[in-house]
N, C-alpha and C positions, 0 to 999 in steps of 0.2 A: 825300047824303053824310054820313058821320057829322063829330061836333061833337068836336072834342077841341084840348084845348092843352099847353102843356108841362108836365110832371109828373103829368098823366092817363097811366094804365097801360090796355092793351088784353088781350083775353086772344082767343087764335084757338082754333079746332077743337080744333087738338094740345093745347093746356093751353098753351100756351109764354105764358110773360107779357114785355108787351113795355113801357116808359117811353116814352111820348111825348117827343119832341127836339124838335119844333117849333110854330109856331103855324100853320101855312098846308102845307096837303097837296093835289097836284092827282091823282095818281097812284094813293095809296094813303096811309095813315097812315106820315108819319118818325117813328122809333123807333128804341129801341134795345134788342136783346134780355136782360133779367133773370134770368128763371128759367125752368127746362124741366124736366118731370116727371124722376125719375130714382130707381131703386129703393134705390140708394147716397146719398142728398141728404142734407141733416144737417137741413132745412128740410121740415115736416111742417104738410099744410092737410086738414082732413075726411076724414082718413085716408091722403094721397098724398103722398109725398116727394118737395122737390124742389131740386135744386141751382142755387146764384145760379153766374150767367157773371161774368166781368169782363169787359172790353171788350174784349181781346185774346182770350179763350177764346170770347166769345161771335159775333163775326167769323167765328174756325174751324167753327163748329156752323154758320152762318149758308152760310160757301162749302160746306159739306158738304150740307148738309139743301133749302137755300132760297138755290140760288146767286144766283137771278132775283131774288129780293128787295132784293142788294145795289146801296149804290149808295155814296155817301158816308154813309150811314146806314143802316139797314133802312127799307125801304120796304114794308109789309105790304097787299097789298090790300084795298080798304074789304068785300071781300065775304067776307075770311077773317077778320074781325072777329067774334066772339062775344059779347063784352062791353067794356063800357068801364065802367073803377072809375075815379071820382068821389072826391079826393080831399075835397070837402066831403060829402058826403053818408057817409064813412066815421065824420066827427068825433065824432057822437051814441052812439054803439055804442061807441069808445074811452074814452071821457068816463067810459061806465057801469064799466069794467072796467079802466084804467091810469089810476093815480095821477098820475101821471108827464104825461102827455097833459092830465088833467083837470086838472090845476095850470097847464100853459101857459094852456090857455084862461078857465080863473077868471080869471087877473090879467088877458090880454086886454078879459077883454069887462068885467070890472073899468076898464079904459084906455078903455071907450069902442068895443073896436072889435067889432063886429056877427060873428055866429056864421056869417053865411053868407057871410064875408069869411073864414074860416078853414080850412087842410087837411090834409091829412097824405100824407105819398106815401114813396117808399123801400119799405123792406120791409113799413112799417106796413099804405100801401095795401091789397095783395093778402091782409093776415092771413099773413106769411111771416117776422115778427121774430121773434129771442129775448132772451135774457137780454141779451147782448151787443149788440143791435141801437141805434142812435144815432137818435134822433127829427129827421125832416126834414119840418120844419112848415112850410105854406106861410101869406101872406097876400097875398090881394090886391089891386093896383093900390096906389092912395095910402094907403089903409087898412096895408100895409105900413111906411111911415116913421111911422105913430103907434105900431104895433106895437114898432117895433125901441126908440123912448123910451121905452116904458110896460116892457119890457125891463130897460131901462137903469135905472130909479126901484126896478124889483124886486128888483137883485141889491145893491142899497142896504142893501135891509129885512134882517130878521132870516126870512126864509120862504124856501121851497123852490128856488127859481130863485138860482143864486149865478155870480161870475165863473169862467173856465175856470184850474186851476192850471198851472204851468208844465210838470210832465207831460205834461199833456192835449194843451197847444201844443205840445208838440214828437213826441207821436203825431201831433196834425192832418197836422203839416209834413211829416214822414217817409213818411204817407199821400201825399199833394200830390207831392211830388217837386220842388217850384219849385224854377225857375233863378238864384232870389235868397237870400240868407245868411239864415238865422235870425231875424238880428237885424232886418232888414229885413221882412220877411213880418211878423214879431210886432206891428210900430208899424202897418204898414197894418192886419192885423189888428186890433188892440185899437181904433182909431180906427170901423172900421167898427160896431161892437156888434150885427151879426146871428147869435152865437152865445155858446150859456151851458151851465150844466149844472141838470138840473132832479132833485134828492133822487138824486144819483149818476150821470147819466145825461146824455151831450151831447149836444145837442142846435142845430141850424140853423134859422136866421129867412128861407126861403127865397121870393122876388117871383118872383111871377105876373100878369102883366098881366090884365086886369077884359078879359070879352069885345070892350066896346063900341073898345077902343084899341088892338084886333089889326090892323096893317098885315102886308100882305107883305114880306116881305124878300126883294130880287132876289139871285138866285146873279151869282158874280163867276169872273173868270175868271185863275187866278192868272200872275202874272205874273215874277215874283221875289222873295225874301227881302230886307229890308231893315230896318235901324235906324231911328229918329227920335225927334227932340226934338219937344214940339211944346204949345200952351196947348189945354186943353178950354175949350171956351165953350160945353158941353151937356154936360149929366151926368144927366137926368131919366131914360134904362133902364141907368144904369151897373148894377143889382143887376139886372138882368132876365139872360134867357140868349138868343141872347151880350148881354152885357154890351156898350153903346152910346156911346163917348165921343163927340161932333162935336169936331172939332177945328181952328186954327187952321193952318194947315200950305199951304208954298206947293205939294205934290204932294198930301196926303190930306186927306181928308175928314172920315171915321170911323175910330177904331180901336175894331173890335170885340174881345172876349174870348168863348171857348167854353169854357172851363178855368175853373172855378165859384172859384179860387184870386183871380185879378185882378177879380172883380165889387166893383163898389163900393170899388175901388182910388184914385182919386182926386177930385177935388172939382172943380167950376168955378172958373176961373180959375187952375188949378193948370198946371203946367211937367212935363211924364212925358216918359222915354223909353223907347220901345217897343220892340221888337223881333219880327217873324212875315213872314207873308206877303203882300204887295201882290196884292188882288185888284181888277179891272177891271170896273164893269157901265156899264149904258148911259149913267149918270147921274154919277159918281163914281169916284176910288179911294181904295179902303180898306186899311188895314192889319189884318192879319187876326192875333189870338194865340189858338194852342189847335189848330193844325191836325194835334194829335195829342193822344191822352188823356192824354199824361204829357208837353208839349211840357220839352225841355230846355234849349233855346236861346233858348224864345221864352218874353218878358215883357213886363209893365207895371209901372214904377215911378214913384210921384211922388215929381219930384226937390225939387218945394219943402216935403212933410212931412219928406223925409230934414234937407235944407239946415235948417230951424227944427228940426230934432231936435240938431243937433250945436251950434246957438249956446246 
């Protein structure tokens, strides 16, 4: 069986490149389709153009080309696998040739944190960025929360990594599409500190769990939409995807997050109320946000940053 986890890209026969969506595949590798050769692409690798999908175009290729493959994800068979890129094994080759890359990881490993703890994935991965392209740097397991402070100490200094202007934030948000005000998103925002801009360029501090702490996560079986209030008393894969609160709650369990907007949205011991879909497994229910790529109704808010935000 091939070895992959999330933010690893796979590359089949066709050239079609695909994002790894999850940690555990029994079927085939979960994924999600990126980019497909295309003689119109604006995106150009060893001479071959090729066009990025977005998640709703890439669906439409997917029922057209590779119906079987669909499921709630792409599901690519492990035997139409070609390659897997290795978002650490990318890092040494960026290093040599974008400034931009080599300045995150100076300060990192400046902070302490180990080169083989470091990734790059997005367009970077496949050699498919350009000018315009946003750096999505992985780190991880725990090596991730020394990363996000060593982060946090650099956009202090007078060097290359600086905070995001308000611009920027409100490109993020308009990308995102959250079902929350502005003003809201900004405070969870700026509290999290896994994004900066690095000598003009933005950039994400994005968690990846270390092999040895990959559990399965069982499918659930939805049940209905519903609200709730409720305390986290587990926050340790809140930055993971999804994102993992435990929670205090006399119906649920977990509220997970699949929408990369609410990760690391609130703290233990904190009061959210959520909003998605109640899923059912053998063990639990959970409330599920993100059960669409731009969900509009469904969120995560912590009510006690809001609350000590207005006293």
């Amino acid at each position: 069986m091939i070895r992959t986890r999330i933010r690893d890209f796979i590359v089949t026969d066709e050239d079609w490149i695909f994002a790894v969506a999850d940690y555990t595949h029994s079927d085939g590798v979960r994924s999600i389709l990126r980019y497909v050769p295309d003689p119109a692409g604006d995106r150009v690798k060893n001479g071959v153009r090729y066009r990025k999908l977005d998640f709703d175009d890439a669906y439409r290729f997917m029922r057209e080309e590779k119906p079987e493959w669909l499921a709630d994800v792409h599901v690519v068979p492990f035997d139409a696998v070609r390659e897997v890129l290795n978002p650490v094994e990318r890092i040494p080759e960026l290093m040599k040739r974008d400034q931009r890359v080599a300045g995150i990881v100076k300060v990192l490993t400046k902070g302490g944190v180990t080169l083989e703890k470091m990734g790059v994935t997005g367009s970077y991965l496949p050699g498919l960025n350009n000018e315009s392209s946003d750096i999505d740097f992985i780190v991880y397991g725990r090596s991730w929360f020394t990363a996000r402070d060593v982060i946090a100490m650099a956009k202090k200094t007078d060097g290359m990594i600086h905070e995001i202007d308000d611009e920027m934030w409100h490109r993020i948000y308009d990308k995102r599409k959250p079902a929350i005000s502005f003003e809201e998103f900004l405070s969870h925002e700026i509290r999290k500190g896994n994004r900066g801009m690095v000598k003009g360029t933005y950039f994400d501090l994005l968690y990846t769990r270390d092999w040895d702490k990959i559990t399965p996560l069982q499918r659930g079986v939805d049940i209905e939409r519903k609200q709730i209030e409720a305390v986290v008393i587990n926050a340790d894969y809140a930055f993971d995807t999804p994102a993992i609160y435990e929670v205090e709650h006399d119906e649920i369990k977990y509220v997970l997050s699949y929408t990369h907007t609410y990760v690391g949205q609130a703290l233990i011991g904190e009061r959210i109320e959520a909003k998605g879909m109640i899923e059912e497994t053998d063990s639990a229910r959970r409330l599920v946000v993100g059960t669409s790529r731009e969900p509009r109704d469904e969120w995560i808010r912590s009510l006690t940053l809001l609350e000590e935000e207005k006293k």
